[in-house]
C-alpha positions in Angstrom: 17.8 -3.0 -4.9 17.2 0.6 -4.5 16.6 2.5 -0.7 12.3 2.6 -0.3 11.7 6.7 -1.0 9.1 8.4 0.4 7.7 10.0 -2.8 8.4 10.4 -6.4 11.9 11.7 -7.6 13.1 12.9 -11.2 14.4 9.5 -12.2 10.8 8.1 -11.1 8.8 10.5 -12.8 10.8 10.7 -16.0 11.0 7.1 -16.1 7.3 6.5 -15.1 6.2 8.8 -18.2 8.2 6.8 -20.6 6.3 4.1 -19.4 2.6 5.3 -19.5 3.5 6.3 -23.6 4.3 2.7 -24.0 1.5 1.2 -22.2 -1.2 3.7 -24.4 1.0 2.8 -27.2 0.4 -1.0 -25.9 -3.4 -0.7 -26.6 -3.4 0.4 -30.1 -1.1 -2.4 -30.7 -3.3 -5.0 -28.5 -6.1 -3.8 -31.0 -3.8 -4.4 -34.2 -2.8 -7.7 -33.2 -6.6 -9.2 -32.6 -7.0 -8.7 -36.0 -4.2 -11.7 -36.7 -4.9 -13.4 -33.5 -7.6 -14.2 -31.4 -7.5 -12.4 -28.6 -6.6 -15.0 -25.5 -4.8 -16.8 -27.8 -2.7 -13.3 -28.7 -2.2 -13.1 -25.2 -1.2 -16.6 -24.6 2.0 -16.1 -26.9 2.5 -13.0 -25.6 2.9 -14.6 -21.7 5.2 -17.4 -23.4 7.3 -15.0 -25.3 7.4 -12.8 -22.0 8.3 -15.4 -19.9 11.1 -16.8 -22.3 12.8 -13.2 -22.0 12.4 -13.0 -18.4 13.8 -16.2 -17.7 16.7 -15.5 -19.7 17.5 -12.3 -18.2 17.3 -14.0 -14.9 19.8 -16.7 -15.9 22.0 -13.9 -17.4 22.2 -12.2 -14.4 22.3 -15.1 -12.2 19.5 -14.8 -10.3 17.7 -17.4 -8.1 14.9 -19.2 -9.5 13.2 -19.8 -5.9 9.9 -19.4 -5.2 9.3 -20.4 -1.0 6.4 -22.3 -0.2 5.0 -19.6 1.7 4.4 -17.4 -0.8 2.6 -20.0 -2.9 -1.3 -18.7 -1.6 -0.5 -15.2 -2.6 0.8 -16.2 -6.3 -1.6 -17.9 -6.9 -3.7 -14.9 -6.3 -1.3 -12.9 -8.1 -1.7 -15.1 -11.1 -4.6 -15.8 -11.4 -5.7 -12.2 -11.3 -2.8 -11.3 -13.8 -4.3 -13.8 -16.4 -7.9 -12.8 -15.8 -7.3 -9.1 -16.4 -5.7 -10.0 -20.3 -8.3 -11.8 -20.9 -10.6 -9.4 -20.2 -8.9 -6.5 -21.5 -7.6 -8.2 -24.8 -11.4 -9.0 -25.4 -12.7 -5.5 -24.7 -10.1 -4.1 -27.1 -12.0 -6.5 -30.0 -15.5 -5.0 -28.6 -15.1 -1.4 -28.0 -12.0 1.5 -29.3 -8.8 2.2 -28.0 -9.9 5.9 -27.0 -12.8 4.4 -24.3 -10.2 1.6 -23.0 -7.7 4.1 -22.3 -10.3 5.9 -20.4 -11.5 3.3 -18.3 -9.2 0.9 -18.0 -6.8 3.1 -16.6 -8.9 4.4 -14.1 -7.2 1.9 -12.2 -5.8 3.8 -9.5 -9.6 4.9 -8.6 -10.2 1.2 -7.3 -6.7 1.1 -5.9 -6.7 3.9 -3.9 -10.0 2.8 -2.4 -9.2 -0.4 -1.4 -5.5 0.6 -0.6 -7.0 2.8 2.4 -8.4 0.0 4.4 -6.1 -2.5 3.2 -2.4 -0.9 2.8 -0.8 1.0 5.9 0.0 4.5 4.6 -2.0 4.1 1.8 -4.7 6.4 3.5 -7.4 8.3 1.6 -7.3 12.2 2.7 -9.8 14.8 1.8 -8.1 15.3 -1.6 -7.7 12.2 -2.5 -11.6 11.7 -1.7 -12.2 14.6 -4.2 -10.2 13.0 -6.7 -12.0 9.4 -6.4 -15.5 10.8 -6.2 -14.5 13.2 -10.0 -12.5 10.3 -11.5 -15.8 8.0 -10.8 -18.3 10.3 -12.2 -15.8 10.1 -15.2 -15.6 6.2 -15.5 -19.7 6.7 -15.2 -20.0 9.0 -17.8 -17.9 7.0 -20.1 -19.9 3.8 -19.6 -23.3 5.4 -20.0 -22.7 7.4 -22.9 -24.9 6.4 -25.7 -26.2 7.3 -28.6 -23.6 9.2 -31.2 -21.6 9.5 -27.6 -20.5 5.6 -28.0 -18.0 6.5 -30.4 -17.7 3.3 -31.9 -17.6 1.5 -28.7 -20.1 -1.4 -27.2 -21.3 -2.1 -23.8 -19.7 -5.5 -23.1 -16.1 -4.1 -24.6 -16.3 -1.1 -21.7 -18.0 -3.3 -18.9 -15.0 -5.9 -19.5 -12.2 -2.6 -19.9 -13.7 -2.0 -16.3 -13.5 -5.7 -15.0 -9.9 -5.5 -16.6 -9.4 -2.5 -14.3 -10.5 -4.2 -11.3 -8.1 -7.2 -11.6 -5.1 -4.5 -11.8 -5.4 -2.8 -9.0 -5.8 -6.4 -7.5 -2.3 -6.8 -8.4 -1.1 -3.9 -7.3 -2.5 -4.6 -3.8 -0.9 -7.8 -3.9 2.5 -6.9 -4.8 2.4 -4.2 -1.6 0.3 -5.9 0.8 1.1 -9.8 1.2 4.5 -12.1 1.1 4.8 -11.7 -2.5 6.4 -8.2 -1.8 9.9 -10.4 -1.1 10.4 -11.6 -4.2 12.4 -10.0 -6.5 10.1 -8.0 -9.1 11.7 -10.6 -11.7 10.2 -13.8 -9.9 7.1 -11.8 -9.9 6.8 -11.5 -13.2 8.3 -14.5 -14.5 5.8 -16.5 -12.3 3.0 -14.2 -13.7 4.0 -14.6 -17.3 4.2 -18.6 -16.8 0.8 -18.9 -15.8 -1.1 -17.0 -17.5 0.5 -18.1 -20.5 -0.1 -21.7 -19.8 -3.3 -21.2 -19.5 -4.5 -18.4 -22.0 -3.0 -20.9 -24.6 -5.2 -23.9 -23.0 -8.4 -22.1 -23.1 -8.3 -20.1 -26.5 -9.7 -22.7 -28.3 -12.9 -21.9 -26.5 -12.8 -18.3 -27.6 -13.0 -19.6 -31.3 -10.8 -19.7 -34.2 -7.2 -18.9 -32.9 -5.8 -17.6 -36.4 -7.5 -14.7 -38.2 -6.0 -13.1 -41.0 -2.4 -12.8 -40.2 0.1 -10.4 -41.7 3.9 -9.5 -40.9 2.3 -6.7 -38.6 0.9 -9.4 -36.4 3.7 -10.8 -35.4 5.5 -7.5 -35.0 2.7 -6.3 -32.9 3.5 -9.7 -30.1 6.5 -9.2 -30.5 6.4 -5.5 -29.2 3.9 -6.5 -26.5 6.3 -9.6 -25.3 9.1 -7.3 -25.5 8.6 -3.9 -24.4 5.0 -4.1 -22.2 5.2 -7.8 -20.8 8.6 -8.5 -19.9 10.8 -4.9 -19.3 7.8 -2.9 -18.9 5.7 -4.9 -16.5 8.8 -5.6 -15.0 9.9 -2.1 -14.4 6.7 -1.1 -12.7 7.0 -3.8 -10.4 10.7 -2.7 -9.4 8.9 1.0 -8.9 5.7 -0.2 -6.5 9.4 -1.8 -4.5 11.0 1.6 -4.6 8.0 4.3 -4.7 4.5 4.5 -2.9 2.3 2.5 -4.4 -0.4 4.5 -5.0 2.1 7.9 -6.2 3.6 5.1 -8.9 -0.4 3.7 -9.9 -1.9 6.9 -9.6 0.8 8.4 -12.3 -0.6 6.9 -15.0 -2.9 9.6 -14.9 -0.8 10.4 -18.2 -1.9 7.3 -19.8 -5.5 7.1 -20.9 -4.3 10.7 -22.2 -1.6 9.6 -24.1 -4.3 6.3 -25.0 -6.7 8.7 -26.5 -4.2 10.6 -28.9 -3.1 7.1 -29.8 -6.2 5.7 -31.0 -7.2 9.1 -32.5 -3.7 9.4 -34.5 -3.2 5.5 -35.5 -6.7 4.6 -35.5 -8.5 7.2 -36.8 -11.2 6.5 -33.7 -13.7 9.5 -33.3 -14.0 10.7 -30.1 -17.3 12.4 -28.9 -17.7 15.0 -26.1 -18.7 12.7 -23.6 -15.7 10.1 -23.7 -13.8 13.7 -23.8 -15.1 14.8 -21.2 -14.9 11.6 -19.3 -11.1 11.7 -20.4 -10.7 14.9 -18.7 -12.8 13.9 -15.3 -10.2 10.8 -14.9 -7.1 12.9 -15.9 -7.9 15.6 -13.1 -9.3 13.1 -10.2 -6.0 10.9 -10.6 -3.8 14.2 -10.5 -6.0 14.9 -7.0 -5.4 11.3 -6.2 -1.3 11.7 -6.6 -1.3 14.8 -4.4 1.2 14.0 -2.1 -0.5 15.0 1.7 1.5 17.9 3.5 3.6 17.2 6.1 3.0 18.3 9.6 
């Protein structure tokens, strides 16, 4: 395992924005697959197929599959909040576009950052990082109020549950800094994550109706990339960076993404996007930037 660094290198940053493209990239393909899949059910085999690859990289490698009785309260947090926040967010994806999901679900690091100052030493809110909360909210409010021609082909429920999806990450993130589960190795993590949640997004879907839609070779493809590239290396890369980085410098960095999530569902999707989800997009791009500022040293 890597030294703990104090900030953000080269490697982390170049690495980090490969990343955020493939988690915007991640939405328009969440949004492809519902069309084949039902949503919880979608994200039930992508858990399974996750955890298959994780667990096989860990026997590869030789890794421990331990998990101590002490850290059982926390995963279960950890878990639970994991599999909440797909269900959520693979449901808003079927309710509202790409473009508004990628500006409000990643406003992430907004709720984060708040909670991460009275909860995570060193994770303090400073007067810029209060500037940045207070423009990223009003963009996150702008977003979810727009009406009219402003909705853009979105729906109140789909942005209300992007939001709720929000929430439950920064839960996790919190988690993985600021109890026991920390000690595990980023793989356990996940692999207990992926488990879970795929246990029991493929027990409930039934109650989310039909679990097959109209499926096509471009369904399967689209799991496939989600199991591969977002659940299982990607998810477990940014876990190995909140390990190495500062948690809110690595959260607060995907400032990149709901910009790179716009583009996306402009480009693939065709999705229109009206001044006010542009101007929301640009009020969360600039107050996470404010919220990454690293604080001067004295």
């Amino acid at each position: 395992m890597s030294a703990k660094k104090d900030s953000i290198d080269l490697f982390g940053a170049s690495t980090l924005l490969i990343l955020m493209i493939i988690l915007a990239l991640n939405q328009v393909v969440i949004k492809v697959g519902n069309d084949g899949f039902s949503p919880v059910f979608g994200a039930g085999l992508r858990s399974i197929i996750g955890f298959l690859i994780v667990f096989t990289w860990m026997r590869v490698r030789g890794f421990e599959l331990e998990l101590p009785r002490t850290t059982w309260p926390a995963m279960t947090v950890f878990a639970s909040l994991f599999t909440v926040e797909f269900i959520f967010l693979f449901i808003a994806l079927d309710y509202t576009t790409v473009v508004r999901v990628s500006v409000i679900f990643y406003s992430m690091p907004v709720w984060m950052a708040l909670i991460g100052h009275f909860v995570l030493p060193g994770d303090r809110v400073t007067i810029v990082k209060a500037l940045g909360l207070a423009i990223a909210f009003g963009g996150v409010v702008v977003a979810l109020t727009a009406r009219g021609d402003a909705l853009a082909g979105g729906s109140l429920i789909g942005d209300l549950l992007a939001l709720a999806a929000a929430f439950c990450w920064a839960g996790i993130v919190l988690c993985a800094k600021g109890t026991n589960v920390s000690l595990l190795r980023p793989e356990m993590q996940l692999m207990t994550q992926l488990l879970v949640s795929g246990i029991i997004l493929t027990a409930i879907s039934p109650l989310f109706g039909p679990l097959i839609r109209e499926l096509a070779p471009i369904h399967f493809a689209a799991i496939g990339f989600q199991a591969l590239f977002v659940a299982s290396g990607g998810f477990l890369f940014f876990l190995y960076l909140l390990k190495v980085y500062p948690a809110s410098s690595v959260a607060s960095f995907s400032f990149l993404t709901p910009v790179f999530g716009v583009w996306f569902g402009w480009a693939l999707l065709d999705e229109p996007i009206s001044f006010a989800v542009f101007a929301a997009l640009i009020m969360v791009a600039v107050g996470l930037i404010f919220i990454n500022k690293p604080a001067r040293k004295t």
